[in-house]
C-alpha positions as CSV (number, residue, x, y, z in Angstrom):
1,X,47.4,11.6,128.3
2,X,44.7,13.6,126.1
3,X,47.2,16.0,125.5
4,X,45.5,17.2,122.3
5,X,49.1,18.6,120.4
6,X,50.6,14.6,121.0
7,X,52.3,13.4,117.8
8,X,52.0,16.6,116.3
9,X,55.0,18.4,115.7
10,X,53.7,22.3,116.0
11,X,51.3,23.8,118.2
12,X,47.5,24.2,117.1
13,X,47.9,28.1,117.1
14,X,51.3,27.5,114.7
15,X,49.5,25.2,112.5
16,X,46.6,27.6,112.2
17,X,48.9,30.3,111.4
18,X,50.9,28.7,108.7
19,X,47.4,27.5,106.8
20,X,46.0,31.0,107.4
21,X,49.1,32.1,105.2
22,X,49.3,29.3,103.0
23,X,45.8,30.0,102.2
24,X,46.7,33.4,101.3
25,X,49.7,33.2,99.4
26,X,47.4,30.4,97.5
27,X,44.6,33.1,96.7
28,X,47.2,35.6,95.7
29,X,48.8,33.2,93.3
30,X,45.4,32.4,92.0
31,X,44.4,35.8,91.4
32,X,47.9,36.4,89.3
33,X,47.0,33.3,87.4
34,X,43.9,34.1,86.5
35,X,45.3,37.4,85.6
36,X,48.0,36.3,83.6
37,X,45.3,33.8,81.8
38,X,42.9,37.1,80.7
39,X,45.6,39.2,79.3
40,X,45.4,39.6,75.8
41,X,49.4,38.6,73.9
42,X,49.1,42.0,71.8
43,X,47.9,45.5,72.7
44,X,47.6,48.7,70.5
45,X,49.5,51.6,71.4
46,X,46.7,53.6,72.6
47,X,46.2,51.1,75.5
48,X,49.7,50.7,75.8
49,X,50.0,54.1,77.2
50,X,46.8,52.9,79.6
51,X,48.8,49.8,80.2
52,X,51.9,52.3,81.5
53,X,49.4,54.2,84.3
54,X,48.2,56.8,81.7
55,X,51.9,57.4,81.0
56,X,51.9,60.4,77.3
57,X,53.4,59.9,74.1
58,X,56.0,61.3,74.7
59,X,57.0,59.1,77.2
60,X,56.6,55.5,75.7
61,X,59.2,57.2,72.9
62,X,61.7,57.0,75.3
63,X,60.5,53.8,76.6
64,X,61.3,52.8,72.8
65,X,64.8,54.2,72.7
66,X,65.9,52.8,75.7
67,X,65.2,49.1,74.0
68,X,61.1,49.0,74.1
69,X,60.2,46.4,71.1
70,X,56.9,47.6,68.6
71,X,55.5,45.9,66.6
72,X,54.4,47.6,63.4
73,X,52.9,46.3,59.5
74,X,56.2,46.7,57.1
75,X,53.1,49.3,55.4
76,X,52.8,51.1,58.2
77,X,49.7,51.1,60.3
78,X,48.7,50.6,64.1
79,X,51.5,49.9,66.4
80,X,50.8,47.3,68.6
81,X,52.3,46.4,71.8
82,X,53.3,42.7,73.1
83,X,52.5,43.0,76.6
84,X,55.2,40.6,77.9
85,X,57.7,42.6,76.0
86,X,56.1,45.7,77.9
87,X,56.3,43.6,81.0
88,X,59.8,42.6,80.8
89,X,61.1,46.6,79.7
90,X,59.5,47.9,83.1
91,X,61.0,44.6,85.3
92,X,64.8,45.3,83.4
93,X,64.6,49.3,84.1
94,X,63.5,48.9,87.9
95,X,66.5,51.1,89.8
């Protein structure tokens, strides 16, 4: 009776298998985390555009009159970006 899987309830090669992909979803949440952690609450437009994949002027204009939020100084000034707001316009337009 050295049946080395007795009392356990998966096999060794299951049990490898589901900490080999708990270990990686683990890393991957991590890595979003940290991610999340290091990006900044407010961005300017410039890197907004950088932020979009490089996307042109043009282009974040229609991302603003299809419900985009800006943030700009009542006396005018740089434009920033709040990059959950940019976040959350790309997640609400997915088709």
């Amino acid at each position: 009776m050295n049946d080395p899987n007795t009392g356990n309830v998966f096999s060794n090669w299951f049990e490898k298998l589901l900490l080999n992909l708990l270990e990686k979803y683990f890393d991957k949440f991590t890595e979003l985390a940290e991610a999340r952690a290091n990006k900044p609450v407010f961005i300017k437009q410039k890197n907004a555009l950088k932020y979009f994949d490089d996307i042109d002027a043009a282009t974040l204009k229609k991302y603003e009159d299809l419900g985009l939020k800006r943030c700009e100084p009542i006396e005018g000034g740089i434009v920033f970006y709040q990059t959950s707001e940019l976040d959350r316009f790309m997640l609400s337009n997915q088709n």
